[in-house]
N, C-alpha and C positions, 0 to 999 in steps of 0.2 A: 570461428575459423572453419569448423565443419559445414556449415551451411553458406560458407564463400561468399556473406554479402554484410552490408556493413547494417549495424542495429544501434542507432542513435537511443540514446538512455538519458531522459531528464531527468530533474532530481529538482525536490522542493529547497528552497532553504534550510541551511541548517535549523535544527530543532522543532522545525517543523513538519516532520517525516510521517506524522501523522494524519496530519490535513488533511481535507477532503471539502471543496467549495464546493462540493452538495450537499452536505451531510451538514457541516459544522456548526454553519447560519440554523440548521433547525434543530439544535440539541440545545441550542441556550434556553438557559431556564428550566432544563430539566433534570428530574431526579434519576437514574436508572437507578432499579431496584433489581435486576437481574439481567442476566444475557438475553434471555429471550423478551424481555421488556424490549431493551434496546434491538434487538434484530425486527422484532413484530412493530416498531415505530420505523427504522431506517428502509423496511422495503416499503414504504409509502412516498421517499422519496422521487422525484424524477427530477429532469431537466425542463429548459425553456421547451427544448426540441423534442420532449416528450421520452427522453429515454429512461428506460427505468433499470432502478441497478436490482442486480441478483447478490443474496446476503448469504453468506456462509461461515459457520459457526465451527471453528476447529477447535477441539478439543484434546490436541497430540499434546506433549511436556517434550517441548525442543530444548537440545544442549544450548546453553548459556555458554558467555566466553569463549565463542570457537575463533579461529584467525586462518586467515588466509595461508595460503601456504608462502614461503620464503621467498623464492621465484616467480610468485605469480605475477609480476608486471611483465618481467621478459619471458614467458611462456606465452601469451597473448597478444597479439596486435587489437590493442587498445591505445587511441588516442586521449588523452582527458584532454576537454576543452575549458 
């Protein structure tokens, strides 16, 4: 609403919020034995089109169970399609 234009938001399929079609295909078959295994293997990924992704390791302990607030559909002009 503050930036007065509209921001269109995909979304994967349910239960698969995780995905990643660059990533997924090349983790089959393997073991991660730690974070940094798995970060020092995923920045080796790229694309057809040569992009390569930037990996970053958060280590913050976010609240669990939080909810929206009561209001929030009609506080928003948000359409769901």
């Amino acid at each position: 609403n503050e930036l007065a234009m509209e921001i269109p938001i995909p979304h994967y399929p349910p239960y698969t919020s995780k995905y990643n079609p660059h990533i997924s295909p090349l983790c089959q078959g393997l073991i991660f034995e730690s974070v940094q295994t798995v970060k020092d293997f995923m920045v080796t990924a790229t694309t057809r089109t040569g992009l390569k992704l930037l990996i970053s390791i958060l280590y913050n302990t976010y609240q669990t169970d939080r909810n929206v607030a009561v209001d929030f559909k009609s506080n928003l002009k948000i359409v769901f399609d």
